[in-house]
C-alpha positions in Angstrom: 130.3 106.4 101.8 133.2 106.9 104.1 137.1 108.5 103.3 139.1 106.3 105.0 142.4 108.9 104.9 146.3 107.1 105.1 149.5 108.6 105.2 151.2 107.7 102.1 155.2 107.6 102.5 156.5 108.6 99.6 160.5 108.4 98.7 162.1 109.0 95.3 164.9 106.4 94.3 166.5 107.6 90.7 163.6 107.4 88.4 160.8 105.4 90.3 158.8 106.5 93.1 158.8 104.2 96.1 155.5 104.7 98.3 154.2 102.6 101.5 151.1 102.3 103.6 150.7 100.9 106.9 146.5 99.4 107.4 145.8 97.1 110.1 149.1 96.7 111.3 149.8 96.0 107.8 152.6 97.3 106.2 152.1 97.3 102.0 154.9 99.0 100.0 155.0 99.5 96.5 157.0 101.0 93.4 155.7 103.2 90.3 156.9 105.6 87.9 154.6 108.1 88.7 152.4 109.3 91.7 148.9 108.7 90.5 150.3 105.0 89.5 151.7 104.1 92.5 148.3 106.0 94.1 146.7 103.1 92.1 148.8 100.2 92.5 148.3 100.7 96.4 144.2 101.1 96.4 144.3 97.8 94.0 146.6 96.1 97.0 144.5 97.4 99.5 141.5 96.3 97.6 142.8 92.9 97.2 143.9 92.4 100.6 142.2 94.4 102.7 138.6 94.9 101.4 138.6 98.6 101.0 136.3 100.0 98.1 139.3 101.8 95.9 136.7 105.0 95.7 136.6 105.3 99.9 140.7 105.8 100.2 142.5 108.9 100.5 146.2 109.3 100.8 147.7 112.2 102.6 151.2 112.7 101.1 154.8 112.9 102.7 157.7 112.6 101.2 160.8 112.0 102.5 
């Protein structure tokens, strides 16, 4: 099976964590309280919407 690898945007706004995720010209943003949920949140979107089996994505992390 196949890593597909994203860049995961990551900014912190007081206490919640704001991330997004651009796939297939795509842009899916999200909120959580803490990184491993908002890692979560976004597979389940991607998941949803895009097809991609939660176990082949990676995120590479920046925060800004």
């Amino acid at each position: 099976m196949e890593k597909i690898k994203l860049a995961l945007i990551i900014e912190r706004e007081d206490i919640e964590l704001t991330g997004r995720v651009t796939y297939n010209d795509n842009l899916i943003i999200d909120n959580a309280q803490t990184l491993p949920e908002l890692e979560k949140s976004l597979k389940n979107i991607l998941w949803e919407f895009e097809g991609l089996e939660i176990e082949t994505i990676e995120f590479e992390h920046y925060f800004t």
